[in-house]
C-alpha positions as CSV (number, residue, x, y, z in Angstrom):
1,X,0.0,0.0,0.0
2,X,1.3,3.6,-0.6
3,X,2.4,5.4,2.4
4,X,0.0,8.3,0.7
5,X,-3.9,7.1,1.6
6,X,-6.3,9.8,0.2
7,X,-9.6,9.2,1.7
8,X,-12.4,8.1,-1.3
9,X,-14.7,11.1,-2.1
10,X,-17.3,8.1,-3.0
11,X,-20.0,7.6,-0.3
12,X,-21.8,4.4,-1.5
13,X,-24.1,4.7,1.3
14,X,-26.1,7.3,3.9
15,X,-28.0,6.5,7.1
16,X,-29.0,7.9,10.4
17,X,-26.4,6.6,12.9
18,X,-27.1,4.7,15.9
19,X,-27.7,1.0,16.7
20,X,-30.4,0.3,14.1
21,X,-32.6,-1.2,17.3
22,X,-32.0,1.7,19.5
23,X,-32.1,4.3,16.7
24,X,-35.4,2.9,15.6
25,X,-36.9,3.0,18.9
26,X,-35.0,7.0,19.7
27,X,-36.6,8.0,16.0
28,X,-40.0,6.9,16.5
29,X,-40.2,8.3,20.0
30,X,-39.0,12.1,18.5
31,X,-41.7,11.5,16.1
32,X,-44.1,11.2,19.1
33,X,-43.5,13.4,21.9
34,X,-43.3,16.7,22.2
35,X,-40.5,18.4,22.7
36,X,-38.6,18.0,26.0
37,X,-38.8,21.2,28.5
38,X,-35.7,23.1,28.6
39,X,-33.9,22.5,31.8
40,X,-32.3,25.7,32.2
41,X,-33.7,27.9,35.0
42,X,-35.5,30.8,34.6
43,X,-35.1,32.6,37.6
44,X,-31.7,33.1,39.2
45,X,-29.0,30.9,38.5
46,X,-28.8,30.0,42.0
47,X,-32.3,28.6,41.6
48,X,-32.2,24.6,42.3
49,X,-34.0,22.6,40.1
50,X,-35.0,18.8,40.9
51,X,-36.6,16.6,38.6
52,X,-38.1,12.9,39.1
53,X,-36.9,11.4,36.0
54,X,-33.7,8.9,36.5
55,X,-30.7,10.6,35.0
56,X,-30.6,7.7,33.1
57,X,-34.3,8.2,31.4
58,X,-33.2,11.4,31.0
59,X,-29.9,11.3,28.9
60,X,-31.7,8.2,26.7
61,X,-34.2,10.9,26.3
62,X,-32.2,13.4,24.8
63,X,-30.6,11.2,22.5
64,X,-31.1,11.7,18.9
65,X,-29.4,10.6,15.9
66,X,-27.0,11.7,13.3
67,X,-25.7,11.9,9.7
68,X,-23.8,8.9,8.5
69,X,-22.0,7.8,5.5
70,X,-20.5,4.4,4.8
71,X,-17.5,4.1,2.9
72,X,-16.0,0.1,4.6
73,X,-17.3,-2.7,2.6
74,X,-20.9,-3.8,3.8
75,X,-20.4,-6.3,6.5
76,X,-17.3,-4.3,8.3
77,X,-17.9,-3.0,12.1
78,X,-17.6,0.7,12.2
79,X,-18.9,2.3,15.2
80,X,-21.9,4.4,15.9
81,X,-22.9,7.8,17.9
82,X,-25.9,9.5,18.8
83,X,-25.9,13.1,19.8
84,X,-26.9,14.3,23.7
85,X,-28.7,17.3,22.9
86,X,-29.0,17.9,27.0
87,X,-25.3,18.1,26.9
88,X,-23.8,20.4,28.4
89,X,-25.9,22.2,31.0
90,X,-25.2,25.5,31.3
91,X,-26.0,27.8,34.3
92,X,-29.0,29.7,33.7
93,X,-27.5,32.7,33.1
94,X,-24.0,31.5,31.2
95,X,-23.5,31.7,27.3
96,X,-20.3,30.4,25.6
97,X,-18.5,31.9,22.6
98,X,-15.9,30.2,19.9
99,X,-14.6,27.3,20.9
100,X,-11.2,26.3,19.8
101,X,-9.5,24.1,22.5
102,X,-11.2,21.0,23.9
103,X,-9.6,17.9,26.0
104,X,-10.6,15.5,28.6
105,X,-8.7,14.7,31.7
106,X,-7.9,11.6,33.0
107,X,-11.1,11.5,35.0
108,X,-13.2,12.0,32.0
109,X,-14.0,15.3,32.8
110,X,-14.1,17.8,29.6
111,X,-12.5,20.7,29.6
112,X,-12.8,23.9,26.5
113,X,-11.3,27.4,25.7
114,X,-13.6,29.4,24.8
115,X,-13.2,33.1,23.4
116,X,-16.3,35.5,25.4
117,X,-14.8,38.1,23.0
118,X,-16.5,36.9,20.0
119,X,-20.1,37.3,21.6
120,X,-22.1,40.3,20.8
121,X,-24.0,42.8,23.0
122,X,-27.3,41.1,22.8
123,X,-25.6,38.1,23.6
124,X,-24.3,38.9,27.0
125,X,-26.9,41.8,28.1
126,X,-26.3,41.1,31.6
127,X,-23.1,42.5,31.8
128,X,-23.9,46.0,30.8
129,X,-24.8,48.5,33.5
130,X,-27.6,48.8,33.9
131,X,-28.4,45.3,32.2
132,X,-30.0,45.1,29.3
133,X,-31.8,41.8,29.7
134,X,-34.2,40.4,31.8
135,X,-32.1,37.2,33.0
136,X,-29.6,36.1,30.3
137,X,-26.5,36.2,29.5
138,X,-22.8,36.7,30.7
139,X,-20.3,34.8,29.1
140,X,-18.5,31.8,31.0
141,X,-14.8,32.3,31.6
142,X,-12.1,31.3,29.0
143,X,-11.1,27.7,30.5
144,X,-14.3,25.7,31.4
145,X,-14.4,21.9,32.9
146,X,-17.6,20.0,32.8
147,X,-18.6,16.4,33.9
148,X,-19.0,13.2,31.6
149,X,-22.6,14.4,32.1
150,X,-22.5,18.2,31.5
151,X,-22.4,19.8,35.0
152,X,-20.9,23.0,34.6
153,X,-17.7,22.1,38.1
154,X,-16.4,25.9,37.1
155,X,-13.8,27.9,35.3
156,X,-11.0,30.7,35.1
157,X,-9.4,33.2,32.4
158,X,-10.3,36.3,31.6
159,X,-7.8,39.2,29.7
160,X,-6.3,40.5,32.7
161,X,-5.4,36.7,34.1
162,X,-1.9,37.3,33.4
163,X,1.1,36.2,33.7
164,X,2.5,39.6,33.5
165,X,6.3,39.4,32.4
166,X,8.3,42.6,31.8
167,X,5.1,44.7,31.7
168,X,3.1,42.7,29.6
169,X,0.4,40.6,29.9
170,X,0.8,37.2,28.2
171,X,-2.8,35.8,28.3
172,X,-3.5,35.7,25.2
173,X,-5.8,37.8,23.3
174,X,-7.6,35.1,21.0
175,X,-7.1,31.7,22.5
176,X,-6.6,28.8,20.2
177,X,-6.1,25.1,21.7
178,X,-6.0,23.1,25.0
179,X,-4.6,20.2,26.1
180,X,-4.7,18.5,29.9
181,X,-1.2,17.3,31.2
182,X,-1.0,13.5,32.4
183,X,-0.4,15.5,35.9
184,X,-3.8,17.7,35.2
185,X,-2.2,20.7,34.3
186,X,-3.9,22.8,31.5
187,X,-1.7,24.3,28.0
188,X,-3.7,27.2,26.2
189,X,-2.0,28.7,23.2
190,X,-3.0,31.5,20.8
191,X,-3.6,33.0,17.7
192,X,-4.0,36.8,18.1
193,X,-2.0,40.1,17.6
194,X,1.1,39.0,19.4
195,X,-0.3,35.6,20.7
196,X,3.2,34.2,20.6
197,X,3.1,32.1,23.6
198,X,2.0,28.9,25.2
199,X,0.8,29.0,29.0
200,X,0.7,26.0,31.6
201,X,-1.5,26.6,34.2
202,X,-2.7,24.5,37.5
203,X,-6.4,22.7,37.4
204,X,-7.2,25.6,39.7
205,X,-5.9,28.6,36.7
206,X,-2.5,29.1,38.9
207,X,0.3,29.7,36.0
208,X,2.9,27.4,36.3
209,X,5.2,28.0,33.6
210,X,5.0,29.1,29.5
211,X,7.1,28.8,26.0
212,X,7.6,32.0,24.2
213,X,7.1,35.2,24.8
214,X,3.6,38.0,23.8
215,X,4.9,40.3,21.1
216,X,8.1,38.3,20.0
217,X,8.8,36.2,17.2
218,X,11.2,35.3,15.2
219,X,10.6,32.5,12.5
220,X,11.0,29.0,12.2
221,X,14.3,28.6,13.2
222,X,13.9,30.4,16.2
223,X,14.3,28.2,19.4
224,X,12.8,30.4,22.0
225,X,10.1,32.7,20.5
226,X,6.8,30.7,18.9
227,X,4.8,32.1,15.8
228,X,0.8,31.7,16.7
229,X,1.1,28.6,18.6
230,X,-2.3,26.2,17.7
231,X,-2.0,23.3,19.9
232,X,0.1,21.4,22.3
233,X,0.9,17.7,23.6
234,X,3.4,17.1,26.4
235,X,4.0,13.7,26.8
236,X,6.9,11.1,26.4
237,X,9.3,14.0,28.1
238,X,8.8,16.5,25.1
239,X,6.2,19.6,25.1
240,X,5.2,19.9,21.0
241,X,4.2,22.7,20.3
242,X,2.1,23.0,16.4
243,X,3.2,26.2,15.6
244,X,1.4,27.3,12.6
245,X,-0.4,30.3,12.0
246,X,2.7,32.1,11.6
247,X,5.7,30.0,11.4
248,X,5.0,26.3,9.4
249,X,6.5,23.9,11.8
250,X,6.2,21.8,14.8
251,X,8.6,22.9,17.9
252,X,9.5,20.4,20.4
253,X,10.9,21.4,24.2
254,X,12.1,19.5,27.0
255,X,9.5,18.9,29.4
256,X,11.3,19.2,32.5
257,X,13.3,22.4,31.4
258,X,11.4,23.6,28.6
259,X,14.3,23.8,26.8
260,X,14.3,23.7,22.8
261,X,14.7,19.4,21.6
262,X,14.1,20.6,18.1
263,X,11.7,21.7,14.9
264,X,10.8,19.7,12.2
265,X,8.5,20.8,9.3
266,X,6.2,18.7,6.9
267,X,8.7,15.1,6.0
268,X,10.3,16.0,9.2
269,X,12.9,17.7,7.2
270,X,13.9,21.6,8.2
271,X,10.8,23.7,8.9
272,X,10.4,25.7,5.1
273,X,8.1,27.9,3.0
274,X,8.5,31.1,5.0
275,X,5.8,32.9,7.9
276,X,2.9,34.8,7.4
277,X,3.5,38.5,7.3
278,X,1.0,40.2,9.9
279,X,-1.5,39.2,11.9
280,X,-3.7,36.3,11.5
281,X,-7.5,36.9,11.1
282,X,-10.3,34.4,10.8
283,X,-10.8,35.9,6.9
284,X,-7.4,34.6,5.9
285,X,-8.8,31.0,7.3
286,X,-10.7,30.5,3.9
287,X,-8.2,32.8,1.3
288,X,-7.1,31.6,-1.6
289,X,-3.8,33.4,-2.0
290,X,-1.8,30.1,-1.3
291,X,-3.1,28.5,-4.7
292,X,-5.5,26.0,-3.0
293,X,-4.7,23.2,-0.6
294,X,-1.7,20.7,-2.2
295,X,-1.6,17.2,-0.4
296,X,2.0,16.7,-1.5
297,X,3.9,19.9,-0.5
298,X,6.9,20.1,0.8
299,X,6.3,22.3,3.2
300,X,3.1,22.4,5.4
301,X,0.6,24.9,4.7
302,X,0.4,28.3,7.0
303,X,-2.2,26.8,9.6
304,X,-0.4,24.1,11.3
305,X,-3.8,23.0,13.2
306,X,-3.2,20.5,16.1
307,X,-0.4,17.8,16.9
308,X,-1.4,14.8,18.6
309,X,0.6,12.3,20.8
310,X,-0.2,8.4,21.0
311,X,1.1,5.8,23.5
312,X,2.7,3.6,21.0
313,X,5.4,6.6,19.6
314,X,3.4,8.7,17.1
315,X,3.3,12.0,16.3
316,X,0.0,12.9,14.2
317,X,-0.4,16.4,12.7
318,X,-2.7,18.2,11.0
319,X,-1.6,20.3,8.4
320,X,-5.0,21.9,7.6
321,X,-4.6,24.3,4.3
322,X,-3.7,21.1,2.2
323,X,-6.0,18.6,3.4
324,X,-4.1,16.0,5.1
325,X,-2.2,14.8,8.8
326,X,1.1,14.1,8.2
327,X,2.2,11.0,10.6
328,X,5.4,10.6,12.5
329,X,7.3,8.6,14.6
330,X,9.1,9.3,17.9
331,X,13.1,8.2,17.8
332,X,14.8,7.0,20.7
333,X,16.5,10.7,21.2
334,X,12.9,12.3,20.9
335,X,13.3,13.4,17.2
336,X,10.6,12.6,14.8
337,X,10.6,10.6,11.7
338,X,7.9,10.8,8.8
339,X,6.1,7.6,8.5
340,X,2.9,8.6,6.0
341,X,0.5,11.6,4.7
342,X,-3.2,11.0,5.9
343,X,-5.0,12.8,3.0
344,X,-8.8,13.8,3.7
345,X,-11.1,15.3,0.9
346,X,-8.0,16.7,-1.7
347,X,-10.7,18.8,-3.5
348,X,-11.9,20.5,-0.6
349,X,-11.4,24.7,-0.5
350,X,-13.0,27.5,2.1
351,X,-11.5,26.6,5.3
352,X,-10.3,23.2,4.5
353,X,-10.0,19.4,5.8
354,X,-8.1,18.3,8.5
355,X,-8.5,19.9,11.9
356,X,-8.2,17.5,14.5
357,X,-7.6,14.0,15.2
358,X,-8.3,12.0,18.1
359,X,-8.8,8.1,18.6
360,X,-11.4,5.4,20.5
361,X,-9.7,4.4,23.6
362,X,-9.2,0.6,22.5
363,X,-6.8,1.8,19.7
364,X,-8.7,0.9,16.4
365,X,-10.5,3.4,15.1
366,X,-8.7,7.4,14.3
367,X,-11.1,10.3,14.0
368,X,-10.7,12.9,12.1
369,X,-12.4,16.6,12.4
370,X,-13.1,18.0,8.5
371,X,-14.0,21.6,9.5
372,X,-15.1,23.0,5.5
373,X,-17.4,19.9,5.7
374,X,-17.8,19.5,9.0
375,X,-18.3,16.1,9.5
376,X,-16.0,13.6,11.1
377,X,-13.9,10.7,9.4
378,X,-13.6,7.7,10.8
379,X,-10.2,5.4,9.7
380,X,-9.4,2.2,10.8
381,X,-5.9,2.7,12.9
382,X,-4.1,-0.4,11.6
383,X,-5.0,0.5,7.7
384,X,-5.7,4.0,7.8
385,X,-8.5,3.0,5.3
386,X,-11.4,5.1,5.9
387,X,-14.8,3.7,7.1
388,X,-17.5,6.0,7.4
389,X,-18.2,9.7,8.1
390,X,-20.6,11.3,10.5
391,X,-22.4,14.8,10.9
392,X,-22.7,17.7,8.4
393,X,-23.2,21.3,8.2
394,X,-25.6,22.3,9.9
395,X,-26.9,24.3,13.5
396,X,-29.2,21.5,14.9
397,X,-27.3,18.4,16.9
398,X,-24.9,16.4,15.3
399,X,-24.6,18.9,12.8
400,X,-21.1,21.5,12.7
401,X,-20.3,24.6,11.9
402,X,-16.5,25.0,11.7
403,X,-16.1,22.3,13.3
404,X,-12.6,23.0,15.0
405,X,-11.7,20.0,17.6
406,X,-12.5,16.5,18.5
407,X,-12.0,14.4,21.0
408,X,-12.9,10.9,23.1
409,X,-12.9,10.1,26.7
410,X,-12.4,6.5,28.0
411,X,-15.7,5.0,27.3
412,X,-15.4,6.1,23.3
413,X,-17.9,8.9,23.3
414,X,-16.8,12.1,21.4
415,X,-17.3,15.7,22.3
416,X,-17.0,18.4,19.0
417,X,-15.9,21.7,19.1
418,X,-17.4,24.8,16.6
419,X,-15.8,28.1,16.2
420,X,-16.9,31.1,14.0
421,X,-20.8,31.3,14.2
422,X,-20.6,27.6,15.4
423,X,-19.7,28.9,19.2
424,X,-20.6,25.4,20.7
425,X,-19.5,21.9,22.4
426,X,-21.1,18.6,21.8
427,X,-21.4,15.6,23.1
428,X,-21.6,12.4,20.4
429,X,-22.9,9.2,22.8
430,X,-20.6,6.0,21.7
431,X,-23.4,3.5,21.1
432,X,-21.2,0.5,20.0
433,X,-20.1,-1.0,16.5
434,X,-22.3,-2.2,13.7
């Protein structure tokens, strides 16, 4: 097989997803009742509300199917989802905005940056003085954590969290990815006007310790200064760094020192193909100006979107402007060497394919967040052949708009990120292979 695997733009077959059994059962019920109550409070958000229904009834209730395209050969397991549409629950009076960091720790508790700068006035008129609403909203801080089963446990980050270093603030103006530590620490990173910095911070939002510097940068052969970090990992004694909206690289750094291990750029060869001049804006996300996306540069494109970790010595990451996750593995000295290209929807233009990758907790299956067609690719890990596709575009559950992250906790259920108008999380319920 070529080490090049370009998923098939042929979609031989579409169904709602779900155990057919259960999804019969959860269709035919929609079709009956009326729509569920919304369990948000009305009064104050310190208001309790009980309810006699199990919590079991309840999340079976709010279960409703998906979008799903088969691309295996009939007779092949692929796995199945419905969408919680309870999930998450909110306080009464909270609104989130863009979300472009999501991550669950080790006790399956999901944690999202989200950006209360991108919600309007009418959004969040509680916050004016005097308020402008009768009792919604004010947007929830920038780091959130929420149970397995969508209880808000709190947050932290706001602009003037800090650190402050040499006079300036390094929190950073537009936060862009999140990843929780093995030792429950939180990385943010950035992609605003002089987001050129990656934070550590306790669970509590104590800072702990950063890479990089606000305001400085200095290309992709720099070894202290980032461009418009995207995402990190820290594991296997390196913090890697995807460094893309600016520079066109990966940066790796000694974990215990945070001292520079090394760059590498698509092939793992030097990092190439130059930096964005200015500031990134979400306009430039769907430009044309690079020629389109090219699976087979040499180089990656300029939005070098997440990087991704896995137990077993790989390195996957997402080089979104041309369509495809480049694939490496970890060398005994840390270094990385280019195993294979990952190829997702070639044809694809506006924002593009590949923005996140995650995988089911027993190893098989790789997901694959396609944020222009916002649905998710399933690939089977040992072939890389891809299996089927769920979601669309869309504003109702289980449909995305720019859908930005992915991710699955130990039990194999999903949770989706949306950023631009999308401003939302949700929660895809693993419901077993078919």
């Amino acid at each position: 097989m070529s080490s090049r695997t370009s998923a098939s733009p042929h979609r031989p077959l579409r169904l709602i997803s779900g155990l057919a059994a259960f999804s019969s059962l959860a269709i035919a019920a929609c079709a009956q009742e009326t729509p569920a109550a919304d369990p948000t409070p009305t009064t104050s958000p310190d208001t309790e509300i009980s309810s006699s229904a199990s919590p079991t009834a309840a999340a079976e209730g709010a279960l409703v199917p998906l979008e799903m395209e088969i691309l295996a050969p009939e007779g092949t397991p692929v796995p199945r989802f419905m969408v919680d549409a309870s999930w998450p629950k909110l306080p009464g009076d909270m609104i989130i905005g863009q979300t472009p960091g999501l991550d669950v720790d080790a006790d399956d508790n999901v944690w999202i940056a989200q950006r209360p700068h991108t919600l309007g006035g009418t959004d969040t008129g509680l916050t004016t003085d005097p308020p402008i609403a009768r009792s919604c909203c004010r947007p929830g801080p920038s780091v959130m954590q929420f149970s397995k089963d969508g209880t808000y446990l709190g947050g932290w980050g706001e602009p003037n969290t800090g650190p402050v270093i040499n006079g300036i603030n390094q929190w950073p103006r537009n936060i862009h990815g999140l990843f929780v530590a093995d030792d429950g620490s939180i990385w943010i990173g950035g992609n605003g006007n002089g987001d050129h910095v990656v934070l550590n911070f306790t669970p509590e939002g104590e800072f702990i310790q950063m890479i990089g510097s606000h305001g400085e940068t200095d290309g992709n052969a720099s070894t202290d200064k980032l461009g418009n970090p995207a995402d990190i990992w820290d594991g296997a004694g390196q913090v890697i760094v995807a460094d893309g909206y600016i520079n066109k690289r990966i940066a790796r750094f000694n974990s215990d020192t945070l001292s520079f291990a090394g760059a590498e750029g698509a092939y793992a060869a030097d990092p190439t193909g130059g930096t964005r001049e200015g500031s990134f804006d979400q306009s430039q996300a769907t430009s044309t100006n690079d020629g389109g996306a090219n699976p087979e540069a040499t180089s990656f494109g300029d939005i070098v979107h997440c990087v991704v970790g896995t137990e077993d010595g790989l390195v996957f990451v997402c080089d979104r402007r041309n369509n495809r996750a480049q694939v490496f593995q970890r060398t005994d000295d840390g270094d990385l060497e280019f195993v294979r290209d990952i190829v997702i929807a070639p044809e694809t233009g506006g924002t593009r394919t590949v923005s996140d990758i995650t995988f089911s907790p027993d190893g098989k299956y790789i997901y694959i967040a396609d944020m222009m067609n916002s649905e998710i690719w399933i690939l089977d890990r040992e072939t890389y052949e891809p299996l089927a596709t769920i979601g669309r575009i869309g504003r109702y559950p289980g449909q995305f708009t720019w859908l930005h992250s992915v991710v699955a906790d130990s039990e194999g259920n999903l949770y989706t990120s949306e950023v631009n108008t999308g401003r939302r999380v949700q929660k895809l319920v693993y419901m077993g292979e078919e």
